[in-house]
Structures are given as structure tokens and as C-alpha cells.
ZAMARGU-4260 file (C-alpha; in steps of 0.2 Angstrom, whole numbers, plus 5000, padded with zeros to 4 digits):
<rodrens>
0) 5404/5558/5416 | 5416/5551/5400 | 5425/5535/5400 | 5440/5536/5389 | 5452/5519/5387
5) 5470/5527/5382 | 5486/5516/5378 | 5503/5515/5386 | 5515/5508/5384 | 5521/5498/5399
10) 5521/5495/5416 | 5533/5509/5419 | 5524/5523/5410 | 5508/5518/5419 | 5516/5520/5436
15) 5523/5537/5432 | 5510/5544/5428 | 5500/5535/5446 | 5516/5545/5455 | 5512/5560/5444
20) 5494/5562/5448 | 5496/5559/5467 | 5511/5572/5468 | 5496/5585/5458 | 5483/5579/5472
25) 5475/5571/5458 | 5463/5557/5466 | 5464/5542/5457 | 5464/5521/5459 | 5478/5511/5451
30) 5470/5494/5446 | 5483/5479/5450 | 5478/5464/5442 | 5481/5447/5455 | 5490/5436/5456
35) 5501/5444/5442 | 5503/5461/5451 | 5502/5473/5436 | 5495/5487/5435 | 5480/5489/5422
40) 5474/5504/5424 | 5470/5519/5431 | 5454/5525/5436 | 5451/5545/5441 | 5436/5552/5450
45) 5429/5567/5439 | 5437/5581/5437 | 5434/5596/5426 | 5443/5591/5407 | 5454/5606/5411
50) 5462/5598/5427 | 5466/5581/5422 | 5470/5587/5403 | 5488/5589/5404 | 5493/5573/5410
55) 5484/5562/5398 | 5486/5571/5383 | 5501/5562/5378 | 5493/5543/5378 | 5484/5539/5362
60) 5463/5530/5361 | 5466/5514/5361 | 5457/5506/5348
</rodrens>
């Protein structure tokens, strides 16, 4: 198993890409931070690089 961090760049783009993977069956936990309610990230169970590729390949290592 790899644990990559990757950047976005707000709350938005973080919840689209949560509706994105459960609309592909991807399994996955969006982490909300309390009491603020933001989401901080999003955690997938494995999956072959191949699967789960394409939908973070646009976010950049954060650093």
C-alpha cells in the first residue's frame, strides 16, 4: 500500500472529486474536520494504480 498527500485547491474541488469517485463506485472516506466542518481529506481503500489514476492525476504532491 502507497500513501501519497496531493494538493487542492479548495473545499470545492475536494468535494467534487468525493462526488466523482462515489458516482465510479470508488470506495473512499472524506475526512471532515470538527467543529469547523471542512473537508480535509480524502482517504481511498486500495485499489490498483490503474483504477483510481485518472481522477487524481490532475492534483500536484504537496510538498
Amino acid at each position: 500500500m502507497h500513501k501519497v498527500t496531493l494538493e487542492v485547491k479548495g473545499e470545492t474541488q475536494i468535494r467534487n472529486l468525493s462526488e466523482k469517485l462515489i458516482a465510479a463506485g470508488i470506495a473512499h472516506k472524506l475526512w471532515i474536520e470538527q467543529p469547523e466542518n471542512i473537508p480535509t481529506c480524502i482517504a481511498t481503500r486500495p485499489y490498483p494504480k490503474a483504477a483510481v489514476a485518472s481522477f487524481f492525476k490532475k492534483l500536484k504532491l504537496c510538498k
